[in-house]
C-alpha positions as CSV (number, residue, x, y, z in Angstrom):
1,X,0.0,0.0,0.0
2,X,2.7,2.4,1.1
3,X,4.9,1.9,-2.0
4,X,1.5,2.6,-4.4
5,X,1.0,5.5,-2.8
6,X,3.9,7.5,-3.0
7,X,4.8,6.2,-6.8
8,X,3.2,8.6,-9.2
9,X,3.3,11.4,-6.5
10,X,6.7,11.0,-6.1
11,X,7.6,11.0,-10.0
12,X,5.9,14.4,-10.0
13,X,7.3,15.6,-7.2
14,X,10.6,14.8,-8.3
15,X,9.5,16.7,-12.0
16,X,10.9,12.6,-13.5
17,X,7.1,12.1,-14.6
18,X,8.2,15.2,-17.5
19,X,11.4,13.1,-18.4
20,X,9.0,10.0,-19.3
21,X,6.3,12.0,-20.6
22,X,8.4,13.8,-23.1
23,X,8.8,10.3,-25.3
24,X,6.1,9.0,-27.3
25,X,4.0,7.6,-23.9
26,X,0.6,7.8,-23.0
27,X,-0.6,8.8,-19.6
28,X,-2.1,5.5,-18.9
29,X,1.0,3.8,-20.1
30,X,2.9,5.8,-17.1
31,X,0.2,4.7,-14.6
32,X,-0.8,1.1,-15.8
33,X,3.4,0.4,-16.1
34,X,3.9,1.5,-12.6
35,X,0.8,-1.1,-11.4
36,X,2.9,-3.5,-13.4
37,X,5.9,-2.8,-11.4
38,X,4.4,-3.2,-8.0
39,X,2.7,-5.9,-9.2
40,X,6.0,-7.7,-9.7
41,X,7.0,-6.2,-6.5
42,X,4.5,-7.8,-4.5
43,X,4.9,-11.0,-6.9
44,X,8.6,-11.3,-5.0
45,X,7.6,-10.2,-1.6
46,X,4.8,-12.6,-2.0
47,X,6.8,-15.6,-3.0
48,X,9.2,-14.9,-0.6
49,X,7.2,-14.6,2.3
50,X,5.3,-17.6,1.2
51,X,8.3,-20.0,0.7
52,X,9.6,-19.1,4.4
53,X,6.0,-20.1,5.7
54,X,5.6,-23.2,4.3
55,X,9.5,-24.1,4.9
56,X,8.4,-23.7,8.4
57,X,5.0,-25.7,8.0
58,X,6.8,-28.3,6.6
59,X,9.6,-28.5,9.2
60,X,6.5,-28.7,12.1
61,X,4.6,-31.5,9.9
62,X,2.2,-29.4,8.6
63,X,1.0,-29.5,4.9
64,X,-2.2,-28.4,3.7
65,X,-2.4,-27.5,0.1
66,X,-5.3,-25.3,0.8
67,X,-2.8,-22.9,2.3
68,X,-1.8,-22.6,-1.2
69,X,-5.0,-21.5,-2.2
70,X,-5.1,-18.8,0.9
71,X,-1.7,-16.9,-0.4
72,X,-2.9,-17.1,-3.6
73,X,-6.2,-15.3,-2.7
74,X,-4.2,-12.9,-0.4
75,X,-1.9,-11.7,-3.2
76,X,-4.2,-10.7,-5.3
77,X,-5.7,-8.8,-2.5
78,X,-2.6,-7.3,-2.1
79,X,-3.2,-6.7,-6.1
80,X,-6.6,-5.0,-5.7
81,X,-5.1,-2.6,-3.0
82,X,-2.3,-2.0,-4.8
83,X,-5.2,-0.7,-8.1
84,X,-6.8,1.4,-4.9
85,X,-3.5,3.0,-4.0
86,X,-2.5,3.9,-7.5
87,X,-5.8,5.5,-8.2
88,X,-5.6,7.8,-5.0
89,X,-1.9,8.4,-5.9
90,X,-3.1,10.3,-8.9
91,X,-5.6,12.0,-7.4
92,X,-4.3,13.3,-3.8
93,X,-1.0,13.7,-2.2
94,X,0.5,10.9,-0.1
95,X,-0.9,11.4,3.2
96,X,-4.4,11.5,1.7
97,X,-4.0,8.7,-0.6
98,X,-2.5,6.8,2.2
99,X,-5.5,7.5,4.7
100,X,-8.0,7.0,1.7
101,X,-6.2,3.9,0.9
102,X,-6.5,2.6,4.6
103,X,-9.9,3.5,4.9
104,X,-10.8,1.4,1.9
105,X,-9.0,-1.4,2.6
106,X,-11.0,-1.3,6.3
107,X,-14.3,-0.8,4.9
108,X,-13.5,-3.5,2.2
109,X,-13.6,-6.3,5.1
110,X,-16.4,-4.7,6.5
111,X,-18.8,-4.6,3.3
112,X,-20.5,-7.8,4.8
113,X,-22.3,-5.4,7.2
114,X,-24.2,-3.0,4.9
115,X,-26.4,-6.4,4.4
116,X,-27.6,-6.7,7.5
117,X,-27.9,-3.0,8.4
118,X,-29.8,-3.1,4.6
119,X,-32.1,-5.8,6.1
120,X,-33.0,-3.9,9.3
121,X,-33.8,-0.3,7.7
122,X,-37.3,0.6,7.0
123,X,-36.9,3.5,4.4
124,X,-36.2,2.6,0.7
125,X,-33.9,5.5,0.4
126,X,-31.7,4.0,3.0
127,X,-31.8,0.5,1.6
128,X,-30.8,1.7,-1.8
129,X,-28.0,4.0,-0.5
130,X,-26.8,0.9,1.0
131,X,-27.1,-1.4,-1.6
132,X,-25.2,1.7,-3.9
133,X,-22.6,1.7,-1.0
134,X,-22.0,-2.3,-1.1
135,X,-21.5,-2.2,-5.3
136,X,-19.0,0.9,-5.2
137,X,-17.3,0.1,-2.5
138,X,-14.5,-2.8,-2.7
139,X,-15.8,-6.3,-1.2
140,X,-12.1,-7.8,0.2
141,X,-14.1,-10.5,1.8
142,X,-14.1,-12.7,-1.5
143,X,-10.0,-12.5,-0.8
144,X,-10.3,-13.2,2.5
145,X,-10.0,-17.3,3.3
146,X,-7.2,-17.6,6.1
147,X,-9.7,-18.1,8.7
148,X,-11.5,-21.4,6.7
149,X,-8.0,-22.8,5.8
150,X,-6.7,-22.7,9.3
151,X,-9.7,-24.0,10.8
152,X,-9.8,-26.8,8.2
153,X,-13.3,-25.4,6.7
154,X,-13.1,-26.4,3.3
155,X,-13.1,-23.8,0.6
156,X,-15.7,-23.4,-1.3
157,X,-15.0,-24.8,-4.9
158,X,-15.3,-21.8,-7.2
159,X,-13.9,-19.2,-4.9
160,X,-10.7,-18.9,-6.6
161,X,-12.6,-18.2,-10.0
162,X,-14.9,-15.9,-8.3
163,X,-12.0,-13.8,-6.6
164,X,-10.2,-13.4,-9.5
165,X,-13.0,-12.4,-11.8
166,X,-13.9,-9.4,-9.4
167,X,-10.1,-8.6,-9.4
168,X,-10.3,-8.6,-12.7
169,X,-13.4,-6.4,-13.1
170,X,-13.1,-3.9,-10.1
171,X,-9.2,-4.0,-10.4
172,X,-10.1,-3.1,-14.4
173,X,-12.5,-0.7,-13.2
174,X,-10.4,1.3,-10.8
175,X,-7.5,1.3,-12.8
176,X,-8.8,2.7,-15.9
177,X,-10.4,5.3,-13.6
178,X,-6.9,6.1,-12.5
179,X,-5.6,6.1,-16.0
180,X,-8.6,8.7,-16.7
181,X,-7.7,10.5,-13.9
182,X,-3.9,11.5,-14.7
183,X,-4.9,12.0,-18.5
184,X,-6.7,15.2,-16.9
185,X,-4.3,15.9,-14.8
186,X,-2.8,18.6,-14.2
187,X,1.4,19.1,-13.8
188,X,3.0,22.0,-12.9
């Protein structure tokens, strides 16, 4: 989160965004090439951290192949933040983006609960602003499996599919609204 938020703020703070922009590059190629970047970042990081867990599993007995499945859906949460933090970096300067960022990312394991407060509301209004609020807002839950796999719950088949497509689609979604938003932007 903290290295997508200071990248494109930091490239125009630095006046090196003017350098890149001055060859034959599109806006969005700036921002979507610096998603790539930290997506290969985290790719590392991820792997990394991942084969020093399950070295340690291993050495303590412990294999579960659904753990697999659980980094897997935690990296590309890591991915969907990542989309989140790129779009604010365009938008805001870093301490914003990085309280905007955190906010989302909070909110996005707490979607669950506009359901139920949708289910106990009486006014239509209410129930469509919450039901508005549940579609724009990221849903993190999808990502979120560590819980089932430690407590041996099985997975539901599917979930991986599932998490990806809306990864895929609100990732998309967020990150062509990024790449809109530093084409209008301005630098000084």
């Amino acid at each position: 989160m903290l290295l997508g938020i200071g990248l494109v703020s930091r490239e125009i703070e630095r006046r090196t965004v003017y350098v890149l922009l001055a060859k034959p590059m599109h806006r969005a190629e700036f921002v979507l090439g610096k998603y790539v970047g930290l997506v290969l970042t985290l790719l590392v990081n991820t792997g990394v951290m991942a084969a020093v867990f399950v070295a340690v599993l291993l050495a303590k007995g412990i294999a579960d192949p659904a753990l697999g499945v659980a980094i897997v859906m935690l990296y590309m949460e890591f991915l969907l933040i990542t989309a989140l933090a790129i779009l604010f970096s365009c938008l805001s300067n870093p301490i914003i983006s990085c309280l905007l960022t955190l906010a989302l990312y909070v909110i996005g394991h707490l979607v669950w609960s506009l359901d139920l407060l949708r289910a106990r509301l009486a006014s239509g209004a209410a129930k469509a602003a919450c039901t508005f609020l549940s579609l724009v807002l990221p849903n993190l839950a999808p990502f979120d499996i560590k819980g089932q796999v430690v407590h041996g719950v099985p997975v539901a088949p599917g979930s991986l599919a599932f998490a990806a497509g809306y990864l895929v689609l609100y990732g998309g979604a967020v990150l062509a609204l990024a790449c809109a938003t530093f084409q209008r932007k301005e630098l000084q």
